[in-house]
Residue frames relative to the residue before (quaternion, step in Angstrom):
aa qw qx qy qz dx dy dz
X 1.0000 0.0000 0.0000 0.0000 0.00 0.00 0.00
X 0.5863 -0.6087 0.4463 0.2942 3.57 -1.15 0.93
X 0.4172 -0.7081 0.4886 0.2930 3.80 -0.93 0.18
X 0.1919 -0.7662 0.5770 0.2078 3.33 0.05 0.56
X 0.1663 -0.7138 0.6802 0.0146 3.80 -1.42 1.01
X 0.1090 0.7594 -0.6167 0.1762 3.15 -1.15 1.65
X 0.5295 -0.7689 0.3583 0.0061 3.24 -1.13 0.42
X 0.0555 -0.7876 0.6135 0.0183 3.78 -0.42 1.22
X 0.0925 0.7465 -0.6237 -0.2124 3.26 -1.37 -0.32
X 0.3420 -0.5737 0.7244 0.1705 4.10 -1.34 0.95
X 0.0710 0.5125 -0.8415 -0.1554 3.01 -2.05 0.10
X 0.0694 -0.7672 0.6373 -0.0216 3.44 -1.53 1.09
X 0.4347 -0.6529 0.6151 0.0806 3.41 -0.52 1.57
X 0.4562 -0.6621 0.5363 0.2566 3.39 -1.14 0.85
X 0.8734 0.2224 -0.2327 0.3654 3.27 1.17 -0.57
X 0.1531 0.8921 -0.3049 0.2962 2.93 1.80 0.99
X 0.5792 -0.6290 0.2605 0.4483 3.54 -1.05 0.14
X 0.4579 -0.7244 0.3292 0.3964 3.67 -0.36 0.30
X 0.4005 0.6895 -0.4633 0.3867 3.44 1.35 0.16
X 0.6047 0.4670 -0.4292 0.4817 4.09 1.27 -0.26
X 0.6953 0.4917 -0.2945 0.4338 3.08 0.92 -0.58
X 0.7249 0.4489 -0.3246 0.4095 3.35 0.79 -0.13
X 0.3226 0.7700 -0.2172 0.5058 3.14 2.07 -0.31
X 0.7536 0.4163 -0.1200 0.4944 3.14 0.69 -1.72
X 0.4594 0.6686 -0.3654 0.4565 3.65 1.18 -0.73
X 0.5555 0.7726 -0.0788 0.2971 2.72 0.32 -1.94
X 0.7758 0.3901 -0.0797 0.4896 3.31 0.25 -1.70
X 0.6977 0.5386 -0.2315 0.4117 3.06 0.56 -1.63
X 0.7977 0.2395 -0.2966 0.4672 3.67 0.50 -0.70
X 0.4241 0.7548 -0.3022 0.3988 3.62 1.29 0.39
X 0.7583 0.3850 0.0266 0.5254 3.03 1.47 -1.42
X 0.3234 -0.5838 0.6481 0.3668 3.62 -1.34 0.17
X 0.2202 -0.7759 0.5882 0.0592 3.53 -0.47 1.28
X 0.2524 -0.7026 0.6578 0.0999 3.74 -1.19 1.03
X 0.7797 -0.1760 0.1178 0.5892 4.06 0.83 -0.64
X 0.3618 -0.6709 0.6397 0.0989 2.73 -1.42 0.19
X 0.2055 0.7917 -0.5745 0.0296 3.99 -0.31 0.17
X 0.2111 -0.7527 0.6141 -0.1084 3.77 -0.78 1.28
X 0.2148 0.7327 -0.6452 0.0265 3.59 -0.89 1.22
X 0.6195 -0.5949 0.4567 0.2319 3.34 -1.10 0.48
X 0.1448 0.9106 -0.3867 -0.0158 3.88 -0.18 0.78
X 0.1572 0.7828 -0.5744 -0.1806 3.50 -0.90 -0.12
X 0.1120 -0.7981 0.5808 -0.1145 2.21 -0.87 1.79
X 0.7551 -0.2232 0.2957 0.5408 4.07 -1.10 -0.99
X 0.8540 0.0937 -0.4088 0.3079 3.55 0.79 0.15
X 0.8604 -0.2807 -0.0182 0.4251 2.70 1.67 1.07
X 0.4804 -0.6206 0.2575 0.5636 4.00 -0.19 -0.35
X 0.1170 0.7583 -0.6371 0.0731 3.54 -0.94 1.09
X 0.4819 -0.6121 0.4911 0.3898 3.26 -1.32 -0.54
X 0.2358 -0.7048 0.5990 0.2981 4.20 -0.44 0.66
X 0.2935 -0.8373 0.4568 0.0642 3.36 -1.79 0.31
X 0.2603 0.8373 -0.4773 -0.0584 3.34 1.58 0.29
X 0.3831 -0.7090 0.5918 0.0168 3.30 -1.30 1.08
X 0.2212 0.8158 -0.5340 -0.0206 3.12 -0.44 0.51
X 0.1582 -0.7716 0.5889 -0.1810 3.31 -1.05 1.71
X 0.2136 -0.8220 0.5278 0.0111 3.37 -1.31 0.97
X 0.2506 -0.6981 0.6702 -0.0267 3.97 -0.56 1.40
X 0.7023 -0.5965 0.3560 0.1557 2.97 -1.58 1.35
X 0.2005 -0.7901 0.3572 0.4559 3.64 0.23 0.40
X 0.7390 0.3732 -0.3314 0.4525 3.82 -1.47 0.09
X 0.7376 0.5334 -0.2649 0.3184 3.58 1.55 0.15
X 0.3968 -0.7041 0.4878 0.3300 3.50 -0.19 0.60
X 0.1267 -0.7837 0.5387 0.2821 3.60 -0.25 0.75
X 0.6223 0.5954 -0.4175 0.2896 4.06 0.76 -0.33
X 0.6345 0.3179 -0.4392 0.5509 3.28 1.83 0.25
X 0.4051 0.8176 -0.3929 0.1146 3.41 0.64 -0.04
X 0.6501 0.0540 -0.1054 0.7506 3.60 1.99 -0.68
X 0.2038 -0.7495 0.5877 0.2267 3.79 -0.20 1.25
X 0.3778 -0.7318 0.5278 0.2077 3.44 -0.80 0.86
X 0.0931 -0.9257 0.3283 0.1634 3.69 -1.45 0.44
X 0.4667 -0.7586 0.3655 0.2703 3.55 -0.35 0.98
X 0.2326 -0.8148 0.5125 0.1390 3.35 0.43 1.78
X 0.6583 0.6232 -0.3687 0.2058 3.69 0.91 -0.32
X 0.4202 0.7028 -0.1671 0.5491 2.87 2.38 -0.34
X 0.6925 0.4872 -0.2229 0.4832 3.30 0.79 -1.40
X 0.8335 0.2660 -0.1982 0.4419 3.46 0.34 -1.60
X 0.6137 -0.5098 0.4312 0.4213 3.41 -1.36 0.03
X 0.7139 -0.2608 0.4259 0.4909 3.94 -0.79 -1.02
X 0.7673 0.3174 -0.1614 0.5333 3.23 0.27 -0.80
X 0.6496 0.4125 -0.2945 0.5667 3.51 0.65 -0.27
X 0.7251 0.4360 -0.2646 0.4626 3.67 0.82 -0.39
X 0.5023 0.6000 -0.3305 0.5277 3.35 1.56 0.05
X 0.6339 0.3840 -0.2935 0.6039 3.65 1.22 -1.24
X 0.5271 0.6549 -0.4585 0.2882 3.58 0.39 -0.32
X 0.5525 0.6866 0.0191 0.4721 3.07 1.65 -2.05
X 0.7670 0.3218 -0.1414 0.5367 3.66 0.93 -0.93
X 0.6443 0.4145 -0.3433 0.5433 3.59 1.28 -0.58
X 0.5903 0.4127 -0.4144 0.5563 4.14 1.15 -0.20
X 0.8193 0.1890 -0.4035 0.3609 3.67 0.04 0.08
X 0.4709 0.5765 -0.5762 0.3376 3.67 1.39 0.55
X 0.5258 0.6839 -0.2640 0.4315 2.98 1.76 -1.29
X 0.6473 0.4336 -0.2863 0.5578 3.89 0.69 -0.97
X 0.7391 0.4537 -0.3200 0.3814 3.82 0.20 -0.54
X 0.4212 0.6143 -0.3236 0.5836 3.94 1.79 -0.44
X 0.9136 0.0948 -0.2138 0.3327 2.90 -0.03 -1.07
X 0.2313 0.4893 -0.6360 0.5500 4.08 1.31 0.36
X 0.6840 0.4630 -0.4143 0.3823 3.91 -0.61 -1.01
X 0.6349 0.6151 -0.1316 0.4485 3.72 0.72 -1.74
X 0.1535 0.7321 -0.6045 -0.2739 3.61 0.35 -1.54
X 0.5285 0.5185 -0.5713 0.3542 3.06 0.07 1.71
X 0.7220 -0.5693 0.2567 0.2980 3.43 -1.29 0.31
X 0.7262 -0.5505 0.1326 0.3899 3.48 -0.52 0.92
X 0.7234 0.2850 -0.3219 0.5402 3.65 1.38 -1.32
X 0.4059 0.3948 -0.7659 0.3046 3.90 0.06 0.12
X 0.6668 0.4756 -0.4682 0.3316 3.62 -0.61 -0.44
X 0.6151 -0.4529 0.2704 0.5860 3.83 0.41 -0.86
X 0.5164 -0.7482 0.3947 0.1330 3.52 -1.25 0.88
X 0.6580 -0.3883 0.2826 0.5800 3.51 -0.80 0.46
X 0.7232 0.5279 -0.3520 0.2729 3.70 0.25 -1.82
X 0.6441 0.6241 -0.1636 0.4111 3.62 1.62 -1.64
X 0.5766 0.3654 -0.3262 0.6539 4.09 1.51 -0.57
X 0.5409 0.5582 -0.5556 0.2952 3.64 0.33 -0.01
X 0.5441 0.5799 -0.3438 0.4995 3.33 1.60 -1.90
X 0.6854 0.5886 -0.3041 0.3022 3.17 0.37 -1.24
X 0.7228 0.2922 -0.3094 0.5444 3.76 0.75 -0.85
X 0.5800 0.4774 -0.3624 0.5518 4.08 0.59 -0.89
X 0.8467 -0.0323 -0.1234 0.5166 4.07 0.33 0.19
X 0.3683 -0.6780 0.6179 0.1515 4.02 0.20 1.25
X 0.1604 -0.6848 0.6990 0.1292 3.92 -0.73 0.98
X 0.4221 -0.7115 0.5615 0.0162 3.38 -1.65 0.94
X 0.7950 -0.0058 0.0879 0.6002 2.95 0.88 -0.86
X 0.7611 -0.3728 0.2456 0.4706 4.13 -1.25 0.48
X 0.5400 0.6498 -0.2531 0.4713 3.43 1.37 -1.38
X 0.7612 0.3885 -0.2446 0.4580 3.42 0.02 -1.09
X 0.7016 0.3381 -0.3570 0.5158 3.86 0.66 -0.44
X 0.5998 0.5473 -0.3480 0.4685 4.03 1.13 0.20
X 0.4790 0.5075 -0.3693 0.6137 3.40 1.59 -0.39
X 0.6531 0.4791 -0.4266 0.4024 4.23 0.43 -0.59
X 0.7071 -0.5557 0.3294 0.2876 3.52 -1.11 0.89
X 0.8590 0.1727 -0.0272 0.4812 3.63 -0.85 0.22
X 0.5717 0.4696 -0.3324 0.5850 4.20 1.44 -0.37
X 0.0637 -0.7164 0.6891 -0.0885 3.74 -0.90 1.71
X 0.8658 -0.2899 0.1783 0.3668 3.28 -1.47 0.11
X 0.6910 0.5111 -0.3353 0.3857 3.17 0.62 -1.53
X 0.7992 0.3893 -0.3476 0.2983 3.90 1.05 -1.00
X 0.4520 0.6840 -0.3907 0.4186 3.20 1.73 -0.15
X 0.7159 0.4526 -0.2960 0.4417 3.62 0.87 -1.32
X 0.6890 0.4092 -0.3029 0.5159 4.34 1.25 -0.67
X 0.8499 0.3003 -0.0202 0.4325 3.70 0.67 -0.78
X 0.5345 0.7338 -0.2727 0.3185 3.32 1.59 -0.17
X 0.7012 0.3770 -0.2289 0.5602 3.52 1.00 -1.23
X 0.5521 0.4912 -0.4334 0.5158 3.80 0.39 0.22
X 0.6317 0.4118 -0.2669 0.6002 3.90 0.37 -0.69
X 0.8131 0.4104 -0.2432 0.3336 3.42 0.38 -0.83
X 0.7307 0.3230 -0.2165 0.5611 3.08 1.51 -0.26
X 0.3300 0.5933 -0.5395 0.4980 3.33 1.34 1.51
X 0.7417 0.4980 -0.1737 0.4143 2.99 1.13 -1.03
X 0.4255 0.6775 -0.2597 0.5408 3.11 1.95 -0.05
X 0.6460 0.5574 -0.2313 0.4673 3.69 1.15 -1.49
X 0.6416 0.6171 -0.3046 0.3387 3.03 1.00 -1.94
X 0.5721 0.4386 -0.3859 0.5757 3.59 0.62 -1.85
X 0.8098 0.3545 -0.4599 0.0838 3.44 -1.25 -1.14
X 0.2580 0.8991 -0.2110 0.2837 2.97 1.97 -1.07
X 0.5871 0.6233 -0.0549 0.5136 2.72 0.69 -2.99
X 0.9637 0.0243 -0.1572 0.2143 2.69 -0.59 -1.34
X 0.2197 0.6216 -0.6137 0.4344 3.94 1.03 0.65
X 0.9064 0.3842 -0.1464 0.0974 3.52 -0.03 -1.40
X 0.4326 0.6115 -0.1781 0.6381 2.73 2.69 0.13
């Protein structure tokens, strides 16, 4: 199928709310991006920076079905949605640290494995889909040793 090429644009005000910017985020890792081009303006609503994005969707495909998203809060129970909760904001705090985006580290689908089977050891988070060495050796011992808290946690409160 042909790529189809289409076209957004942001403007973000330095002293704007950060919700455009996070918008813009957003998109970007949403999308199959073709370019990016960024100019500085002042203009009528002032001095910002424009974004015209320009990104390309499969043709004859809907792209909003294209990755059905899931409500882990649905899936897991409480308790399991709580560990879910701690492995997205260790996961969010790696990669601020990292300056990279949340799934290079491990994806929503990969903390699921993670809560529906608690890894013990490096092994056990190499047995989870799509996580090889390289994330086990940058991002492993920190995850694992949540899962370390978690048990001891457990077992104080028993």
């Amino acid at each position: 199928m042909a790529l189809l090429t289409q076209y957004i644009s942001f403007y973000v005000s330095p002293f704007g709310e950060k919700s455009v910017t996070d918008e813009l985020n957003t998109f970007l890792r949403s999308h199959r991006i073709v370019n990016v081009e960024k100019r500085l303006i002042d203009g009528e609503r002032g001095t910002g920076w424009v974004f015209l994005v320009e990104y390309g969707i499969d043709g004859g495909k809907n792209p909003s079905n294209s990755t059905q998203r899931i409500d882990y809060r649905e899936v897991f129970n409480a308790s399991e949605y709580a560990l879910f909760d701690k492995l997205r904001n260790l996961r969010k705090a790696v990669a601020e640290k990292s300056g990279i985006p949340v799934y290079a580290v491990f994806t929503n689908d990969q903390l699921g494995a993670m809560v529906k089977k608690p890894p013990k050891t490096a092994k056990d988070l190499l047995s989870i889909a799509g996580i090889g060495e390289s994330r086990v050796k940058q991002y492993g011992e920190a995850f694992l040793n949540l899962f370390l808290t978690e048990e001891q946690t457990e077992d104080e409160e028993t």
